[in-house]
N, C-alpha and C positions, 0 to 999 in steps of 0.2 A: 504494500500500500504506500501513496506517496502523498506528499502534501506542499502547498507552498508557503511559504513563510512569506508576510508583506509587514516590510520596515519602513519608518520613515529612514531618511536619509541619516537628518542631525542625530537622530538620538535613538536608541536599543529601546525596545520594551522596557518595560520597569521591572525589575528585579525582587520576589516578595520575599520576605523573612522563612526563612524553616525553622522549623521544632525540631530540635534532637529526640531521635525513637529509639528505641534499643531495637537491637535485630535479635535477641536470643528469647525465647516462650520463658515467661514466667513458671516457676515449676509450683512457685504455692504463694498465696497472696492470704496475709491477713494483718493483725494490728500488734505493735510489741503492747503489752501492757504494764506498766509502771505506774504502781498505788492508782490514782485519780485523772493519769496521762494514759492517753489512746495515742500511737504510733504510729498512722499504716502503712506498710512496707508492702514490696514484693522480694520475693525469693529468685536465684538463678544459677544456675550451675557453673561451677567453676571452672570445668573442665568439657571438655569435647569427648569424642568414640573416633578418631582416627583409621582403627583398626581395618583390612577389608576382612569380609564377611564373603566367606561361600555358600550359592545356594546349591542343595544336591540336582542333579538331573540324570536322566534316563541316558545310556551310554547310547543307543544309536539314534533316538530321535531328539535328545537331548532337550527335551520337555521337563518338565521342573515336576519333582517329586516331590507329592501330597498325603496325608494321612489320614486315614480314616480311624473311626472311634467305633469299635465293636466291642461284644460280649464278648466275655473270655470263658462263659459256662458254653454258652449254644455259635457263637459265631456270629452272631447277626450285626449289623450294623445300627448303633444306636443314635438317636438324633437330640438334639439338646433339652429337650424338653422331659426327656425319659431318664435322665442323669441325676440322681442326688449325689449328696458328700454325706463319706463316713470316714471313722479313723482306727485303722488298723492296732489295736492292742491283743492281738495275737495273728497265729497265721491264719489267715484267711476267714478271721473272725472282729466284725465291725461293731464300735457305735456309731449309728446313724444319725447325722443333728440334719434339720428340715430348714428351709429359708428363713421361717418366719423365728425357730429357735434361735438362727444367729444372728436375726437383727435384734433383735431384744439385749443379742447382750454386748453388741458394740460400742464402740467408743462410740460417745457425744461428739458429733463433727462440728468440732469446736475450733475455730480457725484460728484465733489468739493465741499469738504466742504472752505466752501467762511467765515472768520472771518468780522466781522460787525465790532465788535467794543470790548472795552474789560471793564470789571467792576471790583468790588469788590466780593469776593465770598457772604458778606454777603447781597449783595444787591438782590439776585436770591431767591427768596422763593420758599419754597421747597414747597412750592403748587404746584406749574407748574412743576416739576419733573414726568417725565413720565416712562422712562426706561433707563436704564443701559447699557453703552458696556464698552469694552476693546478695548482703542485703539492700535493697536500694529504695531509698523513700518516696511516696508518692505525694505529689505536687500539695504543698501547703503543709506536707509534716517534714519540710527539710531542718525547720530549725530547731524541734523539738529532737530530732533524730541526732542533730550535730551536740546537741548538749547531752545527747546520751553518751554519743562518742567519745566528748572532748573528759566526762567528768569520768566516763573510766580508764582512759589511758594516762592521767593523771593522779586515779588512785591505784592503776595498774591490777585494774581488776576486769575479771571478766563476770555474766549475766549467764547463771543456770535458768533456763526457761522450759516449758513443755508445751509442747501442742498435738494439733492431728493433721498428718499427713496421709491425704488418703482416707488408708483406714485406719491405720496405724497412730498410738500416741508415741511421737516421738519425742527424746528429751535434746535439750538442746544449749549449746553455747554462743554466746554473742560477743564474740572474739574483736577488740576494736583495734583500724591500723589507722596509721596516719595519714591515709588517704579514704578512709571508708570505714565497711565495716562486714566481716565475714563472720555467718553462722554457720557454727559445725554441728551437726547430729552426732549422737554417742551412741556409743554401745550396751544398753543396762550392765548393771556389774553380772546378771547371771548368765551372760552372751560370753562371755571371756573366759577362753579354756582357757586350764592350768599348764606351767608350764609341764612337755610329755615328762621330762627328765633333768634332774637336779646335774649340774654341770661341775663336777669337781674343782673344790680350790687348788691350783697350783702351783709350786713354790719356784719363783723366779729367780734367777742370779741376778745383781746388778749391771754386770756387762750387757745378759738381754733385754731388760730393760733401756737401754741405755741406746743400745743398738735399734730398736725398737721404735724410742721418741725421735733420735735419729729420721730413721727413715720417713717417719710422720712428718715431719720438721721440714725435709727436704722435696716432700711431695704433696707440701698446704699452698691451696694457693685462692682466693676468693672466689665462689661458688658460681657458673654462670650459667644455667638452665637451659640457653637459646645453644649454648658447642653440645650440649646431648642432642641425641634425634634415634628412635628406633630402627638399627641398622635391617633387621630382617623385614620391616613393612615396607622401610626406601627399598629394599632387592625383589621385593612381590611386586611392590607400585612396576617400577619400572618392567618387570619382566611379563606384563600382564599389560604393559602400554605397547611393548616389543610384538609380543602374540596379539593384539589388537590390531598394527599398522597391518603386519602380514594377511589379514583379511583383505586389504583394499579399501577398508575403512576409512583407512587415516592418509593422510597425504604428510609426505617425511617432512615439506617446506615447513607444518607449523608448529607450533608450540610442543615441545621436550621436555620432562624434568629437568634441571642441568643444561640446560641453555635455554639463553633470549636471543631476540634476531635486531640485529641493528639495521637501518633502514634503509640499510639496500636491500633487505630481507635474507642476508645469508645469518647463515645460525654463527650463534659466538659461546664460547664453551664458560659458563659461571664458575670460579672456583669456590672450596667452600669460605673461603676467607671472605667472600662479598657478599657471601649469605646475611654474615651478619653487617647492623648498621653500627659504623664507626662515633665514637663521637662527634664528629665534625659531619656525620650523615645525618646523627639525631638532632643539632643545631639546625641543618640546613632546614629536616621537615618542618623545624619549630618558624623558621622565618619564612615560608611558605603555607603554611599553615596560618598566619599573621593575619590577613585578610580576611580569610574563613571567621577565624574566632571574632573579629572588630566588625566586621559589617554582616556576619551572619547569613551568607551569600547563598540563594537558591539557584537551580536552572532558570530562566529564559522560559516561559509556559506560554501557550496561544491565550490569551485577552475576550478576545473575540472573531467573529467569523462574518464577511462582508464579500461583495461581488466584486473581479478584480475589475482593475481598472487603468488606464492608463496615466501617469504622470511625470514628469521629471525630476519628482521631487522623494519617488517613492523607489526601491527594489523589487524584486522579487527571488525568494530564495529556495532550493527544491528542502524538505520535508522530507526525511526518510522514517519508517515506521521502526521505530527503536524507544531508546529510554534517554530523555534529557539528563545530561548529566554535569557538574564541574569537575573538572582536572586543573593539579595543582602540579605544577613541575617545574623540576629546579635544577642541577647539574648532578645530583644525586638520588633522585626519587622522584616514585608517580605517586599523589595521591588521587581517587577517584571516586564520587560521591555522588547519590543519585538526588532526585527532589526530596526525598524523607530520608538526609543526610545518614544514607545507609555506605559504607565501604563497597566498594564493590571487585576493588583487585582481590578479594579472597575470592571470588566466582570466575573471575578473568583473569588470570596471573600469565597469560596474554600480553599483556598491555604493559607488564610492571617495568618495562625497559624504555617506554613513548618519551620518557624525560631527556634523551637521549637526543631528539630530534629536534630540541628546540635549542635557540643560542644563549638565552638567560630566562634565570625565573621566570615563570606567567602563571598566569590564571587565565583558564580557558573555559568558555561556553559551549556546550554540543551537542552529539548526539553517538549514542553507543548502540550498535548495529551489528546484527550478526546477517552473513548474506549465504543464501543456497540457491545455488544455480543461478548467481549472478544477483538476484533479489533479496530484497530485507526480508528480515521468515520473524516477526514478532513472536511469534509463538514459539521456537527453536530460543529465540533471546530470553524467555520468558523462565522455559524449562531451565536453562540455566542458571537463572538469577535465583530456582528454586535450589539449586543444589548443596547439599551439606558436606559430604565424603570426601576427603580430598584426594581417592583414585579417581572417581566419578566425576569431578572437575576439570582434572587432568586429562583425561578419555576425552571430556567433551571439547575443553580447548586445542585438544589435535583431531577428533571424527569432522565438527563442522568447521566449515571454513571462518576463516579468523574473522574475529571481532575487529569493526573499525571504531573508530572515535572520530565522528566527523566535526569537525568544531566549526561553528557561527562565528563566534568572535572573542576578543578576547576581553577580559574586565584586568587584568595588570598586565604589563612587562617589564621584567627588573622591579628598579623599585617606583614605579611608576603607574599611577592609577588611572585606567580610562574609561572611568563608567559615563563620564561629564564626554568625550571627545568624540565628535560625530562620526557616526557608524563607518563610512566607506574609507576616513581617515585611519578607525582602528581596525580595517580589516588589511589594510595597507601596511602599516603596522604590526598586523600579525603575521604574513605573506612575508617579509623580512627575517622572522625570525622564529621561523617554521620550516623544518624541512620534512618534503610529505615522504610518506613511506608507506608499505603494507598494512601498518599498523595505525596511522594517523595522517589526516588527509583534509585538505579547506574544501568546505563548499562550496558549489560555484551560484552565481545569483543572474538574472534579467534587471538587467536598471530597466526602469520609466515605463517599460512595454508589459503592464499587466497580462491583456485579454489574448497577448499572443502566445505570455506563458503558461496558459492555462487551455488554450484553443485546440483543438483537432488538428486546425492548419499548421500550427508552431513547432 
């Protein structure tokens, strides 16, 4: 589908505010409670599933295998309706509990998190640590949240709390850091096996000990969580991206683990040193980033919809059916944001090299477009932006053809702000300091001749 964009000449659409949204599902929403103070928060997971997952299938027609639920006395296949629960206390001898027995004796779904009492952080053994959220407060209980925070990490205590997850009452911690505030679920104390076997004391010499702090000594060094990475998921990823091309699937020109393509579109090998961001990399996002945070910049969105027209005072620009987006790039990084300031290089990691293309800083206007058979496929864009896995991301950034980033115009270059500088000026401007590539590309526009860019005859 295609659409044309009509600008005035002097000045860009207006530019509306965005709301920051989280992109992660709430995993439980309810209120801390504290004496006479209501809290309300949401819950969020702190971690991801990474892993790939195999589904089983049929060796020659390679059909996904299914299970059915039968009787294990006569064989028949039973259907959901014909199933109760019983619980095994001997072999093959039940008590039976009915629906209506185990709602009666459920937990109260009682969503409050309820504070018991409060301790010391070190008095929680991290035995009983089960999982991780984010708590994060909902709009108007920021400041009662920040004084919960501020007056425990000043008495250096944490919040025993209990609630129901689910169905489950879970008991819980409200661990506070100095940017937030994570709650951890625990383990009851009768969840915690004993240690299997008492481990002998035994008697050291001072030379092995000595030898010992030594070695510790010479191989401490400050913790950094981004140099680990699960060596056997990166050898599956890739060997499962390998047996994918080999279908005819994938075409080799695009997207790799382990390489970006610079824009003349040949591939360029990442080493792992670039993986991570240097100091001088996280300065750069932070001054690129600069605009974003101070003027709180959305896409570019249609206004309204009129019959074109002829003028010389107006463009006209083609519409591709994709996602409006802002890109931030600088001599060391893409950032890439959609209207509901969602990330989007963790779905496109495609693109994370486009900074590469341009001569200094900008902030860019556009359009992100995924094309099949030559045409924008919204729907193929769409599936994507759905994606969570990150083999499944990676599959997709090399089966369909690569994502473009068509950009309209720009709102900086350097340190130089053009939201005020008339349109064909700052496209002029961006044309200078843009070089187009497989990856990123200027639109092109109709000055003054509406009705021919929209006509049959045109």
């Amino acid at each position: 589908m295609f659409a044309v964009f009509l600008h005035e000449k002097k000045y860009l659409c207006r530019y509306y505010a965005s709301r920051e949204v989280k992109n992660m599902a709430v995993a439980h929403k309810g209120s801390i409670s504290m004496g006479m103070v209501l809290i309300p928060v949401g819950l969020y997971k702190t971690t991801v599933d990474n892993d790939i997952h195999f589904n089983q299938l049929e060796k020659e027609s390679k059909a996904r295998i299914k299970y059915k639920k039968y009787c294990s006395h006569c064989g028949k296949e039973v259907k959901a309706e014909d199933i109760i629960k019983g619980y095994e206390y001997e072999k093959d001898k039940y008590v039976v509990m009915t629906d209506d027995e185990l709602e009666r004796i459920k937990t109260k779904k009682d969503k409050t998190i309820h504070i018991l009492q409060f301790a010391k952080m070190s008095e929680v053994n991290m035995i009983y640590y089960e999982q991780d959220y984010y708590a994060i407060p909902e709009a108007g209980a920021e400041k009662a949240f920040e004084l919960l925070r501020q007056s425990l990490l000043w008495k250096k205590k944490v919040a025993i709390a209990k609630t129901v997850m689910g169905i489950n009452e879970k008991l819980l911690v409200l661990y506070p850091l100095k940017d937030g505030m994570i709650v951890k679920t625990l383990f009851y104390h009768d969840e915690i096996a004993a240690v299997p076997k008492q481990i002998p004391k035994m008697k050291l010499s001072e030379q092995e000990l000595e030898m010992a702090k030594m070695l510790i000594q010479n191989m401490t060094q400050p913790f950094d969580a981004e140099s680990y990475r699960d060596e056997y998921q990166a050898r599956l990823r890739e060997a499962i991206m390998k047996k994918n091309s080999g279908t005819g699937n994938c075409d080799s020109g695009y997207f790799r683990p382990g390489q970006c393509n610079r824009p003349d579109g040949s591939a360029a090998e990442i080493s792992g040193s670039d993986e991570k961001r240097t100091g001088k990399q996280k300065e750069g996002r932070k001054r690129i980033m600069d605009l974003f945070q101070e003027r709180n910049l959305s896409p570019m969105m249609i206004a309204s919809m009129q019959a074109p027209f002829d003028s010389p005072d107006w463009i006209y620009e083609l519409k591709l059916d994709g996602c409006r987006c802002i890109a931030y790039l600088d001599g060391n990084e893409t950032v890439l944001r959609n209207k509901r300031n969602m990330e989007l290089l963790p779905r496109f990691p495609e693109l994370n090299q486009i900074h590469r293309q341009v001569k200094q800083k900008c902030v860019l206007d556009g359009e992100l477009v995924v094309m099949v058979n030559g045409v924008p496929d919204f729907y193929e864009l769409q599936k994507r932006t759905l994606l969570t896995r990150r083999v499944k991301i990676e599959l997709g950034a090399g089966r369909l053809p690569a994502s473009f980033l068509w950009h309209m115009t720009a709102c900086s270059v350097g340190d130089r702000e053009l939201l005020s500088v008339p349109l064909l000026s700052r496209k002029e401007i961006l044309a200078e300091n843009v070089a187009e590539g497989e990856r990123l590309a200027l639109s092109r526009y109709i000055p003054e001749k509406g009705d021919t860019a929209v006509s049959d005859d045109g």
